[in-house]
N, C-alpha and C positions, 0 to 999 in steps of 0.2 A: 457490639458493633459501633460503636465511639469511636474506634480508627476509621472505620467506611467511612462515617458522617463526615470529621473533618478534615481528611481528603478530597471529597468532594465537596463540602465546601472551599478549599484551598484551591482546586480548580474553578470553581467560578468566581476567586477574585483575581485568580490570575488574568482570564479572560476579559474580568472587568476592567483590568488593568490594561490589555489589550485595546478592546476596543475606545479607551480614551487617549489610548495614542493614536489611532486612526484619526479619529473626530478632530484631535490635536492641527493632525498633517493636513485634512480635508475639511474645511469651512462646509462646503457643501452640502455635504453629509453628515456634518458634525453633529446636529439635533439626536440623529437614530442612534448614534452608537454611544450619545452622551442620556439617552435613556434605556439602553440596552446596561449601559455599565451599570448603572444605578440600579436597576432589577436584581441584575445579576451578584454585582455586588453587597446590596441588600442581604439576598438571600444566602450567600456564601460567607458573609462574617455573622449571620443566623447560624446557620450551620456552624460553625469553628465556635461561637461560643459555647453553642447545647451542648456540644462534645469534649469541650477542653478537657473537662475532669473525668471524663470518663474513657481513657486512652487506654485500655488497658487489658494483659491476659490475648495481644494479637496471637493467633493460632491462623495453622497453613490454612484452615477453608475462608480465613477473611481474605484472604490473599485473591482467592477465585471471585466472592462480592468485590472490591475492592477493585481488582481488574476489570470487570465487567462495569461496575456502574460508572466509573469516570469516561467511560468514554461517549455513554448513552449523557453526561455532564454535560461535556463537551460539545456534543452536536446539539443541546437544543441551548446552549447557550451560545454558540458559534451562530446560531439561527435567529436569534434575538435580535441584531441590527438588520437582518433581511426584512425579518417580518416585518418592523417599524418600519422598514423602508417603504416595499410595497406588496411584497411576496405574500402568498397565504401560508398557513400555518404547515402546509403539508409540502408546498413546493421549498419553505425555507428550511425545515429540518431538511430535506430530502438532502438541499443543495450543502449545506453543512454538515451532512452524515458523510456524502459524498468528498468531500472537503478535509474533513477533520481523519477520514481513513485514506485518503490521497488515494481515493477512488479516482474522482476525475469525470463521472458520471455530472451532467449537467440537467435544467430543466429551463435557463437562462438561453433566449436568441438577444439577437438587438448588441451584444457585448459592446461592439466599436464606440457605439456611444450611452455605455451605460457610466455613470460614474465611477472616477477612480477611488473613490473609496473603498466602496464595493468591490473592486477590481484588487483592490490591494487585500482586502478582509479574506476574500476567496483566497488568494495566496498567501495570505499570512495563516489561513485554516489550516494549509495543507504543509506549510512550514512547519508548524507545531507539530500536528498528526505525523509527518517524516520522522522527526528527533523521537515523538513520545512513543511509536512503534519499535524503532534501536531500541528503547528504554526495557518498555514491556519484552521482548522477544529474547535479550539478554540477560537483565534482572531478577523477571518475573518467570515467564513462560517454562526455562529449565529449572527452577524451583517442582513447580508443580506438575513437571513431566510429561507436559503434553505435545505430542507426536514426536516425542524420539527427540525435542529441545533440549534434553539434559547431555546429551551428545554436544551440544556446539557448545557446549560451558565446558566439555574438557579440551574440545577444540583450541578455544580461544583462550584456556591455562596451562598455556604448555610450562613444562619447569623451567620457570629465572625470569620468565613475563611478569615481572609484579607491578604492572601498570594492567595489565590486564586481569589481575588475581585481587587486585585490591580495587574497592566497590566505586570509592568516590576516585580514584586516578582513572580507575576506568572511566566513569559518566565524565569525566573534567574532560580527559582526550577523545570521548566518542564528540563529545558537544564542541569540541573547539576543531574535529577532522571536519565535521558537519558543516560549519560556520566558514573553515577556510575553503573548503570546496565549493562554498556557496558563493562566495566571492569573488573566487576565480572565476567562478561561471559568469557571475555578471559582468567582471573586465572584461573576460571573451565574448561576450555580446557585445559588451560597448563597442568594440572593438572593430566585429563585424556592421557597427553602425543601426543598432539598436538605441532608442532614446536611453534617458538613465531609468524614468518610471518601468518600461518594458522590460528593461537588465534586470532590474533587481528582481520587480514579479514573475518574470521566468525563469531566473535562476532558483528564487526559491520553489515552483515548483517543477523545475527540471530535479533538481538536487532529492527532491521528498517523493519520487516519480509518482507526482499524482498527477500534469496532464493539464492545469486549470489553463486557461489563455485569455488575455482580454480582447481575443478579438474571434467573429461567429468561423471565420478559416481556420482555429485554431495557428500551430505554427505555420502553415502554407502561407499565413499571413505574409512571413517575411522572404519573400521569394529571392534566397542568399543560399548557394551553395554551403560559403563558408559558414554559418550560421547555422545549415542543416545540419552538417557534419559537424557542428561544435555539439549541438544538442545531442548527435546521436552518440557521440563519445561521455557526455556528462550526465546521459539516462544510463548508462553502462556501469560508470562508474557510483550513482545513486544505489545500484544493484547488486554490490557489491559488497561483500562483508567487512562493516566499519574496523573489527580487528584486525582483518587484514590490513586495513592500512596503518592501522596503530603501529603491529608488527613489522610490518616497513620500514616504518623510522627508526623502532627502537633497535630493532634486529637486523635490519638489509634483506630480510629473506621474501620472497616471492610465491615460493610454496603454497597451494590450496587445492585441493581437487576441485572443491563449488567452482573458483574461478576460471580453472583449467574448461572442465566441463561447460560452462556458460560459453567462452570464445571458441571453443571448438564446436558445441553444436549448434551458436549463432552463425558462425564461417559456411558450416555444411548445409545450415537452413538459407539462405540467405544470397551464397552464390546460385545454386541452383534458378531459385525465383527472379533471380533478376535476367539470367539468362533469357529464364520464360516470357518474362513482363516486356525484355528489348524486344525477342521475336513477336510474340503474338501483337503489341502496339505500333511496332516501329519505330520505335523511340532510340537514342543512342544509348550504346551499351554503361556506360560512365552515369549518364542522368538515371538509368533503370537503377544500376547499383546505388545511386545515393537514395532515391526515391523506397528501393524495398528494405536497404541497408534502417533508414531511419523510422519507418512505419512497423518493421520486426522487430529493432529493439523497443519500441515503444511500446507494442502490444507485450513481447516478452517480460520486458523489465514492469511492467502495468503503468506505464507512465499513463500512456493516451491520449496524446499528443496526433497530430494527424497534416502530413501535406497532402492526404491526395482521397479522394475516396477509392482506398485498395479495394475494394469489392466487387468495383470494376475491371479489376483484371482478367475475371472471369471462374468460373468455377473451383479451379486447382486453387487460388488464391483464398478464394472463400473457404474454402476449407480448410488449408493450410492456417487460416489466421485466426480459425475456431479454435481449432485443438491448439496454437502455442498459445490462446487466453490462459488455461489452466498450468503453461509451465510454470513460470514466475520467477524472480529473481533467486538470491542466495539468502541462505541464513544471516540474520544479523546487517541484513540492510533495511534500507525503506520500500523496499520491493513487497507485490501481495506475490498470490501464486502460491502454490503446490512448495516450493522452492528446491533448488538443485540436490540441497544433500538427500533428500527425501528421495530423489529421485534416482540419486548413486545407489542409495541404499537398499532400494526395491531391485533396481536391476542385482545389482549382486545378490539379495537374496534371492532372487529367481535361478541365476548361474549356480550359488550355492545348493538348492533344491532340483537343478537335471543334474547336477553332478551324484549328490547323495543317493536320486534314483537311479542310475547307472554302474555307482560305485556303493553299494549297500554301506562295506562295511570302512570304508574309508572316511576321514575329521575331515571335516571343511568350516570353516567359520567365515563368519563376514567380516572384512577386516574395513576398517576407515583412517587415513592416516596414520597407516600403521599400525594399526591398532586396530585391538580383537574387539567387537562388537557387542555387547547383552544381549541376550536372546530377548530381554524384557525393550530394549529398546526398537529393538527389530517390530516385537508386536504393538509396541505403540507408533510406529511410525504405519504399520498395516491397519492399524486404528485408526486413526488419521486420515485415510486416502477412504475409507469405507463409509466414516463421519460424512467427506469430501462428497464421495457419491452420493449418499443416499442423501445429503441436504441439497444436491444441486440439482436429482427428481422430486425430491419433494417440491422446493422452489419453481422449477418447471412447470409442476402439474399443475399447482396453483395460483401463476403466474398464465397458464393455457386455459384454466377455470374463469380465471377474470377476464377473459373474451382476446388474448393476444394469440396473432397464428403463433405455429409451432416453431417455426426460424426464429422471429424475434423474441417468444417465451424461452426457450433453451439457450438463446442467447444473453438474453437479459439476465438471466439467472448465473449462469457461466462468471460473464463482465461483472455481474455485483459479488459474486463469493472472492470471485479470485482479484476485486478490488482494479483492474483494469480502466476502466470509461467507457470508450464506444462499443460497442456489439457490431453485429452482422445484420447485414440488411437495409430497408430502406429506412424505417424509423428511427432505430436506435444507431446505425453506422454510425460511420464516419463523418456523413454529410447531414446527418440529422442531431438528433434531442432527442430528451424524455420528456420535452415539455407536453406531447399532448399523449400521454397515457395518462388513465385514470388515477385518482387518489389514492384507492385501494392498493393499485399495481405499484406507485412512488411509494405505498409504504411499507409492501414487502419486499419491493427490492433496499429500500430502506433498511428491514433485516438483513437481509442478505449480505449486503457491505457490512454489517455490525458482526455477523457471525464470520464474514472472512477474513477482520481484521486482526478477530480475536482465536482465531482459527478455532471454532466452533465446540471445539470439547471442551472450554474453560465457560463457556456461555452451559452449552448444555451439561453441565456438571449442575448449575443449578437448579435445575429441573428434578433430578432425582431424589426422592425422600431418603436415602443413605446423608446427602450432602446435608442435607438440613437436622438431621439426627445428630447427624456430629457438630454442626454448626452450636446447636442450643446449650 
């Protein structure tokens, strides 16, 4: 286990190295993050020495430790400058588990006038957490085959992509689409008449759709047409499969079913409701569309960003906004969620399965991009959605166990798997917090963003005595 260790030590000096460039920028705040680095980095070049010599004989089950513990690294060392701040130890992990998975999930009021330090830390969390999830979700996650991910690795190597086939061209152009999309977004804010501090920290987390804002309105803060509509185009595009845009450059081609599928059934989601939202409020039909246009892709893409509290639209909306928490962006973005090809793939293997019992003796296969499906990938991705379930009743029950009604427990549970932010309802909405749920309740929903991020079969893989038989 000498690669786990200095790995994760490597992440905490990177962070160390993080939080002293905040400290650098903010005088203010400079003390917390320049003992936060030193903790951190102490313990991280500890780490990297005990394991230098011992690097060796990596095998695929380090792959599953290795994924799993950097990122549990990450949030309590993302947590380290809160806590010296002023946070307890339960509200700062929460808020940089939250952070570091571009949940978006808060326990923070007061934002307008909290320090920018803090303001910036929180979106430099979810900066990171954006790119590191592209990393994982490409790299790692179709290595190890979980839920049907070894599908977007043929996806994304079609023959004569060798920027896409080759490891390091790959990470070089996912990290530099990342960085220039991040930029754009801030010029288009500046643009829209955003200071420079607000560009940057909303760009990075519009870009990582994790939703953080410095201010308690979230985006409603900036009451800018143009501005809504820039965000609701560059949560879209965060949600979006970073090969696809590779493949753009390199090829001109356009081609994706994810992406196809996400604009057509945000278009079909989304005129509807605004119809609704004009009539039943009164409101003009132009403001409803920007209004539900930017609140849907927010919850779709799991940004969680918010202008308005939608829950007030009234029932059909509440509903409506429960069930798309679980769709989620596309494969290979910074999007949580279900995601779309999972969700192509279900549908057609249902079509495939009334077909075959109608037509006994007749072939049918699930095709995706042309191409013929593995029956093994099919049941990993039915794996997957079943994992999905049963961790988001288990979550539930004992999230309802720990004294929450049943709206905000099924909620809460929902918003933290599928990495989202706000919930339903009065507490957790749109117009609330987590700040006043119990500790208990912040630290399973705390799991819960861990196991969404990591879409839960590479987490619960460790749990079973097979993994660790092989591991020894």
């Amino acid at each position: 286990m000498g690669f786990v260790i200095f790995v994760n030590g490597l992440v905490l000096l990177f962070f160390a190295a993080l939080m002293l460039v905040d400290g650098v920028l903010f005088n203010a705040t400079g003390p917390v993050f320049v003992e936060g680095a030193t903790l951190a980095g102490f313990v991280g070049a500890g780490l990297c020495l005990a394991a230098w010599n011992r690097i060796s004989g990596l095998r695929r089950v380090h792959a599953f430790v290795v994924t799993s513990t950097v990122w549990i690294t990450a949030a309590v060392a993302g947590a380290l400058p809160l806590y010296f701040w002023q946070m307890t130890g339960v509200d700062a992990f929460f808020e940089s588990m939250s952070g570091i998975t571009t949940t978006g999930s808060t326990v923070m009021s007061g934002l307008d006038t909290t320090p920018r330090g803090i303001i910036l830390w929180r979106a430099m969390l979810q900066a990171v957490g954006g790119i590191g999830f592209i990393v994982t979700a490409i790299a790692i996650l179709p290595i190890l085959r979980v839920g049907g991910m070894e599908l977007f690795r043929t996806e994304s190597s079609e023959k004569g992509d060798r920027e896409l086939r080759n490891a390091t061209l790959f990470a070089t152009a996912t990290l530099t689409t990342y960085l220039v999309l991040m930029a754009v977004c801030a010029g288009v804010y500046l643009l829209g008449g955003m200071g420079v501090f607000d560009a940057v920290t909303h760009a990075m987390t519009t870009l990582s759709t994790g939703g953080y804002s410095g201010y308690d309105a979230s985006f409603g803060h900036f009451d800018s047409g143009f501005l809504q509509w820039s965000a609701t185009l560059f949560m879209l595009m965060g949600a979006l499969p970073f090969a696809w845009y590779i493949r753009l450059v390199h090829r001109g081609t356009i081609r994706s079913q994810q992406v196809r599928l996400m604009i057509v059934s945000l278009t079909v989601v989304i005129l509807p409701l605004a119809l609704w939202v004009s009539t039943a409020d009164h409101i003009p039909p132009w403001v409803a569309l920007r209004l539900v246009a930017f609140n849907v892709v927010s919850v779709v893409t799991t940004t969680g960003f918010a202008t308005t509290d939608y829950t007030a639209w009234g029932p059909v909306a509440v509903v409506a906004f429960f069930l798309l928490t679980a769709v989620g962006g596309c494969t290979g973005s910074t999007a949580g969620g279900a995601k779309a090809m999972r969700w192509i793939l279900v549908g057609r293997s249902v079509l495939v399965l009334i077909r075959r019992i109608h037509f006994p003796h007749t072939v049918a296969f699930v095709r995706y991009e042309g191409r013929r499906v593995d029956e093994r990938v099919i049941g990993s991705v039915v794996a997957f959605f079943m994992f999905y379930a049963v961790t988001f009743g288990a979550l539930s029950l004992v999230l309802a166990y720990l004294g929450l009604d049943l709206a905000t427990a099924t909620s809460g549970a929902l918003t933290a798997l599928a990495n989202v932010g706000p919930g339903v309802g009065l507490l957790i909405g749109p117009a609330g917090n987590f700040a006043s749920l119990s500790d208990p309740v912040k630290a399973v929903l705390s799991v819960g963003m861990f196991l969404g991020r990591l879409e839960m079969i590479t987490v619960f893989m460790l749990l079973t005595p097979l993994f660790w038989r092989e591991a020894v």
